[in-house]
N, C-alpha and C positions, 0 to 999 in steps of 0.2 A: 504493500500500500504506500511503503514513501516514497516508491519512485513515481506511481503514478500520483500523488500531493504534489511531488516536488515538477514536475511535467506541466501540471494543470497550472498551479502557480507561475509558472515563469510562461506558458503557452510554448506553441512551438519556434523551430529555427524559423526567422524571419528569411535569412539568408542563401540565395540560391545561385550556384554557380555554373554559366552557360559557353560551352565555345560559342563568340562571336567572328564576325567577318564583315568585311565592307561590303555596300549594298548589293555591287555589282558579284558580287561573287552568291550570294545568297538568293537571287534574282534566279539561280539555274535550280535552286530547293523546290521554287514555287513552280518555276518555268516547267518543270519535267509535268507536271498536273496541267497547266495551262496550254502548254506548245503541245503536249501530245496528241491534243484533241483534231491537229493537224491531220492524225493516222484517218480519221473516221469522218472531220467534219464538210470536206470536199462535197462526198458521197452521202450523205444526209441533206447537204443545202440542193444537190440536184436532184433527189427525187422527193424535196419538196416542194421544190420550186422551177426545176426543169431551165428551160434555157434564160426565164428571168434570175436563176441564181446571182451572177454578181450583180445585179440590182437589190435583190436581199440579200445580201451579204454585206453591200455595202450602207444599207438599215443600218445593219446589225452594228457594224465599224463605228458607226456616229453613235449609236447607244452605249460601244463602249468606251470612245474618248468624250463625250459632252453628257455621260449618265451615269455608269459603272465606275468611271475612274475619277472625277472630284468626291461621288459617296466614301468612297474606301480610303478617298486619299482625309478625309474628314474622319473618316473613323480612326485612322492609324493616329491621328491627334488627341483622340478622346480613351482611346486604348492602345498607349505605348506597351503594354505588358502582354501584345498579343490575344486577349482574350475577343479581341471580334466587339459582330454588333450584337451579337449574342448578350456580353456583360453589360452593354450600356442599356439595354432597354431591362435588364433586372433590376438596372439602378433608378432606372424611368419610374418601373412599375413592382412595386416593392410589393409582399403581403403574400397571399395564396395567390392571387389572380395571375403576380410575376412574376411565379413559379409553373404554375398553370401553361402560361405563355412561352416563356423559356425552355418547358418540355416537350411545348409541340414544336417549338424548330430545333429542339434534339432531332425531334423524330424526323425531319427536313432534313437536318445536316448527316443524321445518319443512313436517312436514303442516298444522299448525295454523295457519302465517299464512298457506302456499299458499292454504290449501282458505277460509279467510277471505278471500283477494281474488279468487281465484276464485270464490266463493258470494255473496259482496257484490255482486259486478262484474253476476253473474246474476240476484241480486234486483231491484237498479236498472233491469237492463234490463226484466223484469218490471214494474216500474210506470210505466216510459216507455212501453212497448209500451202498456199498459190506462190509460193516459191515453185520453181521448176527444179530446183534440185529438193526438193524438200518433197514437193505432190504424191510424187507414186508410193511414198511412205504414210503420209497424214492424211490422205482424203480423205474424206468420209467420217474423222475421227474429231470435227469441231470440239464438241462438247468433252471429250476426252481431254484433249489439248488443254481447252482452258481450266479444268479442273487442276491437271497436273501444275502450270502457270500459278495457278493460286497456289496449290500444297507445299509448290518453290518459294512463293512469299511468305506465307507462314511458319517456312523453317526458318528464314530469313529469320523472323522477328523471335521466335522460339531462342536461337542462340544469340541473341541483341544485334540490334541496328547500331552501329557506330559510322559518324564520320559519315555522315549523311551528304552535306557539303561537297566536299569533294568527289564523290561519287555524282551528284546531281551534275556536275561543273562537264565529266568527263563521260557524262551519257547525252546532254541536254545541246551542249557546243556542236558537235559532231554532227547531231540530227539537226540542227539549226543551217549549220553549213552545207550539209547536203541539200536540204529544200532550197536553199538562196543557188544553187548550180541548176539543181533539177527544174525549179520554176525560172530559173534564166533561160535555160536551154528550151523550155518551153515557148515563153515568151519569142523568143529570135524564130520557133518552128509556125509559130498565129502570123506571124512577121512574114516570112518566105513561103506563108499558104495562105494568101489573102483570099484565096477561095472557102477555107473554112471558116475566116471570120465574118464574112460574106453570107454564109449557110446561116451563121447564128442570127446575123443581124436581121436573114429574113424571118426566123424561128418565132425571133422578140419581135418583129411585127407585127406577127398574127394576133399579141396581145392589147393591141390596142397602139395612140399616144405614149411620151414619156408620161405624161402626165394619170393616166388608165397605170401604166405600169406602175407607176411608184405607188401610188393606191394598192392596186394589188398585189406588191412586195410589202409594203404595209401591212396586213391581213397576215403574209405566207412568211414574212421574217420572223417570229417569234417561235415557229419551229425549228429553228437554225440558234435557238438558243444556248444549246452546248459550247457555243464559241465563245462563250461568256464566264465560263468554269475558272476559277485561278486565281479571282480577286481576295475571296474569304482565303485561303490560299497563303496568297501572297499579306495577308494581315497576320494570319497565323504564325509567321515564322518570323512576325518583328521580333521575338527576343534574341533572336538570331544575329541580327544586325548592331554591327558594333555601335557602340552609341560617340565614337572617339572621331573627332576631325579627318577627314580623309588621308591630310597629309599629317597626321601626328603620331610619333611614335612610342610615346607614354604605353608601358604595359598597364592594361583592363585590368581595374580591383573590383571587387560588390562593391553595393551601393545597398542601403538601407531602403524600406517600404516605403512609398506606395510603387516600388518597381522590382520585384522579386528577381524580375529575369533580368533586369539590366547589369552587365558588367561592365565599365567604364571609368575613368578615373575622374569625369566629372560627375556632378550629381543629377542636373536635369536633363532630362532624353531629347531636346533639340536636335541635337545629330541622329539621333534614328530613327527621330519622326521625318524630318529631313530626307536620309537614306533612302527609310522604306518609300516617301512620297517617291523619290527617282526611280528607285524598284520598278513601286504599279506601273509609272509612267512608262518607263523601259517597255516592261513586257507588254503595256497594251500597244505602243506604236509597232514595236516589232512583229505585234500577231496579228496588228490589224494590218499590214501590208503583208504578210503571209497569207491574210485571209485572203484581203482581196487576188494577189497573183495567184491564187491555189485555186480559186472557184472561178476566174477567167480562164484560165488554159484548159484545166477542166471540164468545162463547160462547152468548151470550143473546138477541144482534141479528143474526147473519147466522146466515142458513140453512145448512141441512148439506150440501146439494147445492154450494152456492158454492165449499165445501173443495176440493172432489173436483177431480183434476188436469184440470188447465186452463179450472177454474171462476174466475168474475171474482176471487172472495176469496183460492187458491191462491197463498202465496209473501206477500201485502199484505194481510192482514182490515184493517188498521186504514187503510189506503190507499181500501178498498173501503167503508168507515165513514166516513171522509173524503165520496167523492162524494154517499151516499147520505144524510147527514143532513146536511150541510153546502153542496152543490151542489159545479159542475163550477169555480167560480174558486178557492174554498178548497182541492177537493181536489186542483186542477192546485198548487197553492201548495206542498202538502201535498205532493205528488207531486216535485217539483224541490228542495225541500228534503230527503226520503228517500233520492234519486238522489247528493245532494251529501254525503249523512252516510255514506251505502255508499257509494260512490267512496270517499271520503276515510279510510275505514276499511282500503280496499286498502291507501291509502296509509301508513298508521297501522304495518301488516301490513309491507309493504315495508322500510318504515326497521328495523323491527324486526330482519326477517332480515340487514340489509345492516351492524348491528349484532351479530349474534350470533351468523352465521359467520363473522366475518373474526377475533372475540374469542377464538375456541377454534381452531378447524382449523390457520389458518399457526403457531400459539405449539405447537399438537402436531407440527409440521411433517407434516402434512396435508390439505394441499389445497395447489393450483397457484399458482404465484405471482401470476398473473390474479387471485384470491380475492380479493387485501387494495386492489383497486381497484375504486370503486363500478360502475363502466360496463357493466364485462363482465360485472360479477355482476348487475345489474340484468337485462343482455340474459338473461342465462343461467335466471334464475326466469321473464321472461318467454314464454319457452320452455319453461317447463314447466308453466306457466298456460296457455299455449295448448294443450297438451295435455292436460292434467287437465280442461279445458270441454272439450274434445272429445269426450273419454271420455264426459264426465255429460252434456253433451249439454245443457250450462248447466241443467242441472235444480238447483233450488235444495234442494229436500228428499231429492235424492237423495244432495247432496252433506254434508248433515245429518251421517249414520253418520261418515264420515269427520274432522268438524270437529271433533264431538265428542270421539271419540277422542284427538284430539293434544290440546283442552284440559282432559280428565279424566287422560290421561298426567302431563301437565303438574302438574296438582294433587296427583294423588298423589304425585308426586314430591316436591313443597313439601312435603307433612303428612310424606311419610318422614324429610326435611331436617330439619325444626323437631323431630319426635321424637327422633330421632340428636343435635339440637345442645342439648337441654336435659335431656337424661337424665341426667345427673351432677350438673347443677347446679340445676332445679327438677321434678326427680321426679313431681310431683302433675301441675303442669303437660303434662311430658310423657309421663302416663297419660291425659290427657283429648285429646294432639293424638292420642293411637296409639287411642283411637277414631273420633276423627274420621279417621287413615288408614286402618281397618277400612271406614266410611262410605262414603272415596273410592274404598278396591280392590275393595267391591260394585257400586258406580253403574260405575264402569269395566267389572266384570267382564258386569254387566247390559248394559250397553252394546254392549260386544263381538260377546255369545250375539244379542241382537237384531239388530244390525246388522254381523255380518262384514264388509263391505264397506269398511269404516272402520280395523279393526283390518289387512286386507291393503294399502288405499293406505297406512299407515301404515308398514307393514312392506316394501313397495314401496323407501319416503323412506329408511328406516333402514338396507337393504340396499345402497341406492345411494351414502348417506353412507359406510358400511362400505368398499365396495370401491372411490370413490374417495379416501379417508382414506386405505386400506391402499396402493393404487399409488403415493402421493402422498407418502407415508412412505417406501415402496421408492426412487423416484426421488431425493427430494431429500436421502437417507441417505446421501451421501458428498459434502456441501456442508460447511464448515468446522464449521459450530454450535457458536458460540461467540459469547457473545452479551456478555458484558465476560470481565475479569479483573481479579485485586487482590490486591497483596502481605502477605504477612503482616508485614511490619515494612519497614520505613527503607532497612537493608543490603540484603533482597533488592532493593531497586526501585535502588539501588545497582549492587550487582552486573549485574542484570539490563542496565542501560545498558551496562556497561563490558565484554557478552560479545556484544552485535548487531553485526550488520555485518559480516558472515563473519572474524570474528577466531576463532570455534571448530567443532569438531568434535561432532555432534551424535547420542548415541548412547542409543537409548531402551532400558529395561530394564526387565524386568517385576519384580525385587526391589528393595530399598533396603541389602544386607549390604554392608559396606566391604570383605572379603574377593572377594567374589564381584569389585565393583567393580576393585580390584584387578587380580585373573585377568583380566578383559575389559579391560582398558587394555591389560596385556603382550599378549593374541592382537592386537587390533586392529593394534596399532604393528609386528607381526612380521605381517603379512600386507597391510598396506596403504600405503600411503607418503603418512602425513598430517601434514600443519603444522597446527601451532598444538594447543593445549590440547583437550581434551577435555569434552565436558560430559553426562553421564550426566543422564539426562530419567528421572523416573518418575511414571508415573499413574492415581492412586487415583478408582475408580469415585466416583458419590454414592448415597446408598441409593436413590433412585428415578432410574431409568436410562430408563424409559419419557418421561420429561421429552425434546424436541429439541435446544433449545439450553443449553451450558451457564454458568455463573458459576462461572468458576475462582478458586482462591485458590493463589497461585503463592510457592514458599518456595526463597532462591536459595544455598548456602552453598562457601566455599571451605573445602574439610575441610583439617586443617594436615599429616595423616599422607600426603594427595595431593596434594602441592605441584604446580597449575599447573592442575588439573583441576577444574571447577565439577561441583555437585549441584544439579539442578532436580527439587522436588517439588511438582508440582500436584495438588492436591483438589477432588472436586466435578465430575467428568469425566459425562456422559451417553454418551459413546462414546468408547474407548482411541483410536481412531485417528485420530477429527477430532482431539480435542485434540492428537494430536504434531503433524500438519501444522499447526494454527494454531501452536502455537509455534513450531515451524520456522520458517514467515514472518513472524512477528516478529525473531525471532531472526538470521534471513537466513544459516544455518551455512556453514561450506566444504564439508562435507558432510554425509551422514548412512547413519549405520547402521543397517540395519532386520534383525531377522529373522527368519526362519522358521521356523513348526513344523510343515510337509506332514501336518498333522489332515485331516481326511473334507471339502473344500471346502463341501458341503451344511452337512454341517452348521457348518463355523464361518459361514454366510453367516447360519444361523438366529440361534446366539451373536450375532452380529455386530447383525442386527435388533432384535429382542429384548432385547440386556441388554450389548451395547455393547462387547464381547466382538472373536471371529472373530479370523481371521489376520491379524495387526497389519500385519505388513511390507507385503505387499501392496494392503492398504486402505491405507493413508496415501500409499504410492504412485500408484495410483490417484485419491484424492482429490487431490492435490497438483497430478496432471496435468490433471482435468478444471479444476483453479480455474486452472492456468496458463493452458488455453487460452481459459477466461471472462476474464482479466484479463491482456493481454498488458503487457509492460516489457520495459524497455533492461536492467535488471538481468542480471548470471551468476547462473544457477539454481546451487541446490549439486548437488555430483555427490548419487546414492544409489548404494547397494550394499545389496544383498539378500543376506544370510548365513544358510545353513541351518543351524538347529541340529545 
């Protein structure tokens, strides 16, 4: 018991120490999630959109330099610590309601990196299959491929992920470098065959005006929303980014909270909010001229039959672009480094979640104690990877509706964030994010009406977040939760020494009146046969109760009118009856008084869930007994006695 007194008392390490890197090297972390979508998003923007592709595509481009990248670049301002817009709208919407809200874009965010290492895992195999050295061995065997691809990541993270960075650096370059050749070489081929851009441009006729067209890439770009993956991403991994002057060579020390992950030898994170803004900006200019040269050549060099599922081009055009204009070494080249940037994108995915459910669920006391260890939660997503390619049947565009979904959830989340955190203090500003969140709650809503599919796996993730949250909460709601404590002055920490140790009598009361106090001294001593002093316990909720663990402020006083008798008032309780048991066991009393009010059991179990409430006497009791039989000692337990009002 004193290690865990002495634990609770000082709280935990504040201090976390992270390899950093300069922005530009940490840009290829996010990049491998973002650029990979290069493998797959060719070949989705065409058969949703057909020969108006680069007209939506380039929608898409201006949504994400004048919509997706000021939101995040705002975010990374308001959460240097990496936590996303995830953490600011918890801080928006405090209480149940944002927790409530917080869970369902769990359940968004964790469609969104499943269904990315799942879709990725399925692309790769896709262009291993239609390798021409590879075919005669893999046909027919999709779903196998990508299964194997996953059980490779998950050994991955099984013997630890290290040195992430540098792997991203020397997967992410290489595929970048190939597409800036492959789409050159392209480009020069639309160039000396003015006849097929000729073909397209009669194709885009038939749809009307520019003016018809843009309308109707309007409508048809919000399926092409995958090309938009990378930004939560590229926020995630600001702790990443050195927070040190570009040209400085001062070695990174910690840095004390409010910035856990910052290591830096200054104190405020200027430089990484800084950093990471060049980051986004980086990788959205370079994806948005990827996008566009990738879905013009595309669009204009392979034929339309190729799209069609389970045509050479299906899931890889620029893979399928590779062979044909470049031959079978380039595009075998071409092909194993696509393989290595989707792989590694799962992996991207993976860290991701294994960061941002253990960050929220166990701190709500919601989820199993298994959560906050990387092993089981690894095995536990891979198992649900294995199920989700089951389902889709590793179909890559099938799995599209769905990706989408969790990263346009995800976005509009952010613009609602950044709207809500600048409304008071730059007004203009956020009039211009709260259209850009009208933007994102169309492309979402567009999204949805075309692709149900997406909006129910999502709803699936969120449902299953929900009710193991909820059981997880029910179970570990009579754990102490209590997470430090801290006196309000000198004398209580004082006093508080001088009444441990079963030298008192420990009687909790739900007022603070010295009268009342009193009356309860004279029944106790006329119906119980107790030694030693008395110490009347009282404890005041904190305004948000929905909180699991609490930060007590503990106030100890000897009143002079009740000579012998201590007063303990603790503040800041998240539930009345852990906190008496934790103090109890600190405390170690001779005994204790608890008791009853025989209310509706239902409902005080509800009070009790909910707002921390419920029949006192009995939950501490219960609490006290399940932690005794978790933590056996030599100790004399204090008697209890149950007193019915």
């Amino acid at each position: 018991m004193a290690n865990r007194a002495k634990s609770a008392l000082l709280g935990p390490d504040s201090h976390e120490e992270h390899h950093t890197a300069p922005w530009y090297k940490v840009m290829w972390l996010s990049g491998v999630d973002y650029f990979s979508t290069l493998g797959y998003q060719p070949g989705i923007a065409y058969v949703a959109a057909a020969s108006m592709s680069p007209v939506a595509t380039l929608l898409l481009v201006a949504m994400t330099l004048f919509a997706a990248l000021p939101v995040y670049r705002e975010v990374a301002k308001h959460s240097f610590a990496g936590k996303g817009s995830i953490a600011m709208l918890e801080r928006l919407l405090p209480g149940w309601w944002g927790k409530l809200f917080v869970l369902t874009l769990l359940g968004f965010a964790t469609t969104d990196f499943v269904i990315t290492m799942t879709l990725s895992a399925a692309d790769a195999a896709e262009h291993a299959i239609e390798n021409p050295f590879l075919h005669p061995y893999l046909d027919h065997h999709q779903i196998g491929v990508t299964l194997v691809l996953l059980a490779g990541l998950t050994s991955v993270f099984l013997m630890g992920f290290r040195e992430a960075i540098g792997v991203a650096v020397k997967v992410a370059i290489p595929y970048i470098l190939l597409n800036v050749v492959l789409i050159s070489v392209a480009l020069v081929t639309c160039y000396n065959h003015p006849e097929k851009v000729g073909e397209w441009n009669t194709s885009l006729a038939l749809h009307g005006n520019w003016t018809q067209i843009i309308i109707a890439s309007a409508f048809i770009f919000p399926k092409l929303a995958l090309g938009l993956s990378g930004f939560e991403t590229g926020v995630s991994v600001m702790p990443q980014v050195s927070n040190l002057p570009e040209n400085a060579k001062t070695p990174a020390t910690p840095v004390t909270e409010p910035m856990p992950s910052v290591t830096t030898a200054v104190v405020t994170p200027q430089h990484r909010i800084r950093g990471t803004g060049k980051l986004l900006t980086a990788s959205a200019v370079l994806m948005s001229v990827l996008l566009m040269g990738s879905s013009f050549v595309t669009t204009v060099l392979i034929p339309a039959e190729a799209f069609e599922q389970d045509g050479k081009a299906s899931g890889r055009a620029l893979a399928y672009l590779a062979h044909e204009l470049l031959g079978p070494i380039f595009g075998t080249i071409y092909d194993i480094s696509t393989i290595a940037i989707l792989w590694f994108a799962g992996a991207s995915a993976m860290a991701g979640l294994l960061n941002l459910i253990p960050r929220y669920l166990p701190r709500f006391g919601m989820a199993p104690k298994w959560v906050e260890k990387n092993r089981p939660l690894v095995l536990a997503f891979f198992t649900i990877n294995v199920i989700v390619t089951l389902i889709f049947r590793a179909d890559v565009e099938a799995q599209g509706g769905a990706y989408a979904t969790g990263v346009l959830a995800l976005m509009l989340s952010a613009a609602v964030a950044v709207t809500l955190a600048l409304r008071k203090t730059k007004p203009l500003r956020a009039l211009y994010f709260a259209v850009v969140t009208l933007i994102f709650a169309y492309v979402f809503a567009a999204n949805v009406a075309t692709r149900p599919d997406g909006v129910i796996i999502s709803a699936c993730f969120i449902l299953a977040t929900l009710t193991i949250s909820g059981l997880s909460r029910w179970r570990r709601s009579t754990e102490l939760r209590v997470e430090k404590i801290a006196f309000v002055d000198a004398e209580s920490e004082t006093l508080w020494n001088a009444l441990r140790g079963k030298k008192v009598n420990l009687v909790p009361l739900e007022h603070t009146n010295p009268d009342k106090r009193r009356a309860k001294a004279i029944e106790v001593r006329q119906h119980f046969k107790l030694e030693g002093p008395l110490a009347f316990l009282h404890v005041e909720l904190a305004d948000d109760t929905s909180e699991f663990d609490s930060n007590l402020r503990v106030k100890v006083t000897l009143p002079i009118p009740e000579t012998g008798n201590y007063v303990i008032e603790v503040h800041g309780a998240v539930a009345i009856a852990n906190s008496i048991a934790f103090i109890s066991e600190e405390i170690d009393p001779r005994s204790l008084l608890l008791g009853l009010t025989r209310v509706n059991p239902m409902a005080q179990a509800l009070r009790y869930l909910l707002w921390g409430e419920g029949e006192i006497g009995i939950l501490v009791y219960e609490i006290l007994v399940k932690h005794w039989d978790a933590t056996p000692e030599d100790d004399v337990r204090p008697l209890i006695y149950l007193l019915s009002d």
